[in-house]
Every structure is written in C-alpha cells, then in structure tokens.
C-alpha positions in Angstrom: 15.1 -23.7 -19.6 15.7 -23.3 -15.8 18.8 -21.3 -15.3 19.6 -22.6 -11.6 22.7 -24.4 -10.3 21.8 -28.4 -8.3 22.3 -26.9 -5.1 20.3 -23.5 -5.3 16.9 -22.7 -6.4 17.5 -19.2 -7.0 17.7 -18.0 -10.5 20.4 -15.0 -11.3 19.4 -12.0 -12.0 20.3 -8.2 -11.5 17.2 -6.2 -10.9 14.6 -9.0 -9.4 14.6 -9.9 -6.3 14.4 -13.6 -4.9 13.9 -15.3 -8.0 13.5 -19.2 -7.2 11.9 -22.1 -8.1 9.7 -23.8 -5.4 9.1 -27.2 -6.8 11.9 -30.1 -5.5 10.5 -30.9 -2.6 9.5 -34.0 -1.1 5.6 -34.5 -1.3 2.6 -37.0 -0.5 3.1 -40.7 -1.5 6.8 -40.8 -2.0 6.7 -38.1 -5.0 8.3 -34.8 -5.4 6.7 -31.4 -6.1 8.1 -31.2 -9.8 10.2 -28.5 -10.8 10.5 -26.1 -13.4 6.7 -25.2 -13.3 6.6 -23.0 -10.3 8.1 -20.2 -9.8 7.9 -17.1 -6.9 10.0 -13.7 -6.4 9.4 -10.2 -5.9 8.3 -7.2 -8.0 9.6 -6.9 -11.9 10.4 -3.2 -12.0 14.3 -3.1 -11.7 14.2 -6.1 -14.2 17.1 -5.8 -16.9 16.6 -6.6 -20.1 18.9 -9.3 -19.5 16.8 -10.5 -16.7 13.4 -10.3 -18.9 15.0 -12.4 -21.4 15.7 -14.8 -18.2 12.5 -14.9 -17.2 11.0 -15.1 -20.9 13.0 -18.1 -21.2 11.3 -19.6 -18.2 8.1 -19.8 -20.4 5.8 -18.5 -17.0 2.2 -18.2 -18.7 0.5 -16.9 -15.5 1.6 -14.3 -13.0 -0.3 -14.0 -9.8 0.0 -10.8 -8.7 -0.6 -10.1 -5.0 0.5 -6.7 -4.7 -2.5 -4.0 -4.6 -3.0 -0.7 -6.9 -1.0 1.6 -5.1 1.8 -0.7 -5.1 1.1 -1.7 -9.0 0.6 1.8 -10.0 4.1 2.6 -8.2 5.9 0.0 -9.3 5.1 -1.4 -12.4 6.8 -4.6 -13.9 8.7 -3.9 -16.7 7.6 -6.9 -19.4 9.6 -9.0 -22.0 9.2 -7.9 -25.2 7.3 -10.7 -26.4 5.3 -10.9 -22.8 1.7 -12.5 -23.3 1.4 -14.5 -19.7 -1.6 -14.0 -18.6 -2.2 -11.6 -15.2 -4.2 -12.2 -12.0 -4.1 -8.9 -10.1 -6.9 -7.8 -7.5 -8.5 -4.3 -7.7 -7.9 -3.2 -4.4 -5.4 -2.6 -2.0 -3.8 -6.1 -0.4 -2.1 -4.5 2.2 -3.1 -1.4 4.5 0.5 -2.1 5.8 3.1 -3.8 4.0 6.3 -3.3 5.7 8.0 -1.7 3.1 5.4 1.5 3.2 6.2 2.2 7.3 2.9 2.1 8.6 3.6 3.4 12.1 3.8 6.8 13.1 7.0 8.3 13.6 9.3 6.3 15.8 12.5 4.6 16.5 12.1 1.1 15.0 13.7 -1.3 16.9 14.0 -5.0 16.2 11.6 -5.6 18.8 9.1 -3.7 17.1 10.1 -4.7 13.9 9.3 -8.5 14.7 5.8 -7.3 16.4 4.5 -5.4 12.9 5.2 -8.1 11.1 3.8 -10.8 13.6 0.5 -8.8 13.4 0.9 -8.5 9.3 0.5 -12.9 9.8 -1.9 -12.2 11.9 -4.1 -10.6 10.2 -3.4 -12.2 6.4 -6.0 -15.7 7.5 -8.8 -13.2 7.2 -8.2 -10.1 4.9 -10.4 -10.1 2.3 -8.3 -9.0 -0.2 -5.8 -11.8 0.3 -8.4 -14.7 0.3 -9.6 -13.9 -2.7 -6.1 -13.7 -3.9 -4.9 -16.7 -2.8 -8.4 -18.6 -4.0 -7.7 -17.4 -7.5 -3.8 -18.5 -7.1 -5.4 -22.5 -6.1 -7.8 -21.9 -9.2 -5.2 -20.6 -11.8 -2.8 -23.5 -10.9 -5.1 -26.3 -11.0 -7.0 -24.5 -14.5 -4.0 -22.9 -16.5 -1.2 -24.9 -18.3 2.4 -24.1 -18.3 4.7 -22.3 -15.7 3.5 -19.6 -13.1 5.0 -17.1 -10.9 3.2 -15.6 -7.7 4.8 -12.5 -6.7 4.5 -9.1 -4.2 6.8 -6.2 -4.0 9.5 -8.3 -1.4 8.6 -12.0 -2.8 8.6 -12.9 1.2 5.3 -12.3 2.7 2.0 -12.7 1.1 4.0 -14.6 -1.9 5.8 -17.0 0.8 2.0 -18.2 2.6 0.9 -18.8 -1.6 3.8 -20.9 -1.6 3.6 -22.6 1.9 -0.3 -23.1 1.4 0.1 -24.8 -2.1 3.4 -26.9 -0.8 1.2 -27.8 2.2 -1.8 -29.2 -0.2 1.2 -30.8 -2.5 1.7 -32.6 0.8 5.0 -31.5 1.9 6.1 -32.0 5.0 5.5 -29.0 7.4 9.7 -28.4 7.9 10.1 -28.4 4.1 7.4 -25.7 3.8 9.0 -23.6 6.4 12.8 -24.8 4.9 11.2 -23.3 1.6 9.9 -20.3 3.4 13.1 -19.4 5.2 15.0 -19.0 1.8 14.4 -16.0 1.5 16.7 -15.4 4.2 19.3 -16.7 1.6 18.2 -14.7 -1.6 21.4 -13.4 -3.2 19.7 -10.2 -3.9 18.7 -8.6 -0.7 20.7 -5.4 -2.6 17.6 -5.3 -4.7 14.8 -5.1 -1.9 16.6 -3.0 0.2 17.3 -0.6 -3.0 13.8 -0.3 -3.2 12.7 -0.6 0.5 15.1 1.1 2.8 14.7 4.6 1.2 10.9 4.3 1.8 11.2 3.2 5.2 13.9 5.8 6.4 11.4 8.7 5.4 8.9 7.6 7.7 10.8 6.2 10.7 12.9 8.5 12.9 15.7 5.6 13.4 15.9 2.0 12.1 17.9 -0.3 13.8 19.9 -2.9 12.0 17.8 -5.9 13.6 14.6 -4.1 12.2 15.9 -3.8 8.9 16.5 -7.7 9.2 12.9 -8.5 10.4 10.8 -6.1 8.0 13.1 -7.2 4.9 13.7 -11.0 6.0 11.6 -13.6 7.2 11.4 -16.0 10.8 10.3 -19.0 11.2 7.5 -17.6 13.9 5.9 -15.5 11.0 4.8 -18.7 8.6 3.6 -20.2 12.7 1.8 -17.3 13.7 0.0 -18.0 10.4 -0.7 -22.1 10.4 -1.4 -21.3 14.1 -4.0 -19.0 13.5 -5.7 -21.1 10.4 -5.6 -24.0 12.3 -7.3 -22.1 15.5 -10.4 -20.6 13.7 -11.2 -24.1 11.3 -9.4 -26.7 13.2 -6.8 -27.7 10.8 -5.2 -26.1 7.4 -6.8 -28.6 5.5 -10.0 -27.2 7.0 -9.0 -23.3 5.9 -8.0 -24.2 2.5 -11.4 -26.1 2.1 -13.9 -24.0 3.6 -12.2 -20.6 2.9 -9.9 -20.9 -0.4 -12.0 -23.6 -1.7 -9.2 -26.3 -2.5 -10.9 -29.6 -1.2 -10.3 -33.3 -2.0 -11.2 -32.8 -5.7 -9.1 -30.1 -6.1 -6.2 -31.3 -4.1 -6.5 -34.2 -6.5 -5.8 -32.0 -9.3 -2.9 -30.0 -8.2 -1.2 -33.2 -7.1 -1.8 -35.1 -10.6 -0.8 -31.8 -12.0 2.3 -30.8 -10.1 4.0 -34.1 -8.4 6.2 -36.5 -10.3 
C-alpha cells in the first residue's frame, strides 16, 4: 500500500519528516524507475503510532541508516510494533558536521555562511570514509535484499539525497530528474518537523541565525548535489567512474539494480 496522492510523492505523516517515494522517474531505455520499492526520509523519532502503522504498511524490509552513533544514540527511531526490517547502520560517526549540530564556533550565521558550510559538507562527502562505506553497503543491500527499502539521516536532505541521486543516476535517469528529485525536499510538507528538531540545537550554538541561513542548513540548492557530481567527476573522470572504482557498482551490478528496479 503506498499512501501518496498522483501528483506528490510524499507520504503524510505527523512526526517524520520528508517521507517520499523516489521511484517514478524516467530511466535508461524508455523505462521508469518503479515505484513503491524505494523509499527515503528523515529520522523516525517523532514518529506517531499512526505514522509507524504508515510506514509498516509500506512493507520496507531494509533501512539504511546513514546517520552515525551520536546521532543514533540521540535520536533513536521509534519502531512499529511488529518491526523486523533489517538495519544497515555504520559504527562510527558519518558526520564531524552535520548542519543540524552547529559546527562553527560562535557566530552570526548569515545565509552566506550558511550556503558555504554546507558547500564544504558536499565537498567533503566524495571522500569520507564513513560515507563510502555507507553508500557501498546501500548499492549492495539494493541489488541483494528483496522487498521495499528506506535510506534515511536525521534531515532526509543531505547524505540520504546523494544515496538517492547516485542510485537514480545508475537507474539512468536523466541528470535534471536527479536534481528535480533532489530539490523536493524543498517541497516536503513537514519542514515543522526538522526544524522542531533542528532549530533548537542550532540557536544554542550560534549567536544569531538569519532567516536565509535557516533556509540553507535546513533546505537544499541545486549547487549542493553540483558541487558533488562536480567533484566525483573531477577526481575519476566521470560518475560512472566513482561509483565503479569507489562504491563498487560496475556494469554487472548496474545490470542488476536496473533488472531489479526499472519497469
């Protein structure tokens, strides 16, 4: 059951933010990405029971979890009665900044410097550790496990949007639909939700937050999924070329995920 309307991908809830289907979408040889298979949002931990029954109902059998410990430990999912999907979580921290935790030292956050952190948070995601073995386990689980999945962080925007935008991209997408797909988030009926959970965090470590900031460190733009295919494509020569050599998805693989997802 896939409780979304023909026009939205987002799927009501009341305590989880930006949860959406990403299948839909146009992909390699005339077919479409199928949908009701994969699914993305943020952290579970303001989830009503209403909402766990919504997700339950979307019979996800695999969670890919890219948050870290600190951010697991602090904000644990709450879990469906009857939850048995199985977790992928890494043992480690995935972020030494999200934006969510501050990260700077004491200053007036304007939207200038908003746009910069995160800029460097793209940046720097091609080569953390952490987050290629994170995103290698995502390929693995996808193209291994059967049923639904959801990948999720703590916002759903950041380290879940380049999952999304690296698997749409091996689906064979075209590159505006991955960063049409991306830029949802922007549209996510539950910004409430993250900035519940954000703001407060963020006021106690900033001196001022302007309202542009608060727009770039809780939203995304389209220069933060470019900064990423940008650098990727800089250090191996193509995305094809980074998913290969670094997250090992190559022909074979690709081959699976297609026969797997597409329709």
């Amino acid at each position: 059951m896939i409780l979304e309307s023909e026009d939205t991908p987002f799927i009501p809830t009341e305590g989880i933010h930006n949860l959406r289907d990403y299948g839909g979408y146009a992909a390699a040889d005339g077919a479409r990405i199928k949908t009701g298979l994969l699914f993305r949002s943020g952290q579970h931990i303001e989830a009503t029971e209403d909402d766990l029954d919504t997700f339950h109902a979307l019979d996800v059998r695999t969670i890919i979890d890219l948050r870290g410990n600190s951010e697991r430990s602090s904000f644990p999912c709450r879990r469906h009665s009857d939850f048995d999907a199985h977790v992928i979580a890494y043992d480690g921290e995935t972020s030494n900044s999200p934006p969510h935790e501050g990260g700077w030292d004491k200053v007036d956050m304007t939207a200038d410097r908003a746009r910069e952190r995160m800029i460097a948070v793209y940046t720097r995601m091609p080569v953390n550790p952490a987050m290629i073995d994170m995103f290698t386990r995502y390929f693995a689980a996808l193209e291994a496990r059967d049923g639904g999945s959801l990948v999720h962080c703590f916002a759903g925007k950041d380290r879940t949007g380049i999952a999304v935008a690296l698997l749409m991209h091996t689906l064979g997408a075209h590159r505006d639909d991955v960063v049409a797909e991306f830029l949802k988030t922007n549209d996510a009926p539950t910004q409430h939700i993250l900035k519940r959970q954000s703001l407060p965090r963020m006021e106690a470590h900033y001196d001022t937050i302007e309202e542009g900031a608060i727009r770039n460190l809780m939203g995304v733009l389209p220069e933060y999924i470019e900064t990423y295919f940008d650098a990727i494509t800089e250090s191996h020569g193509s995305p094809d070329a980074y998913l290969a050599q670094t997250l090992g998805v190559d022909d074979a693989s690709k081959a699976r995920l297609k026969d797997r997802f597409l329709t």
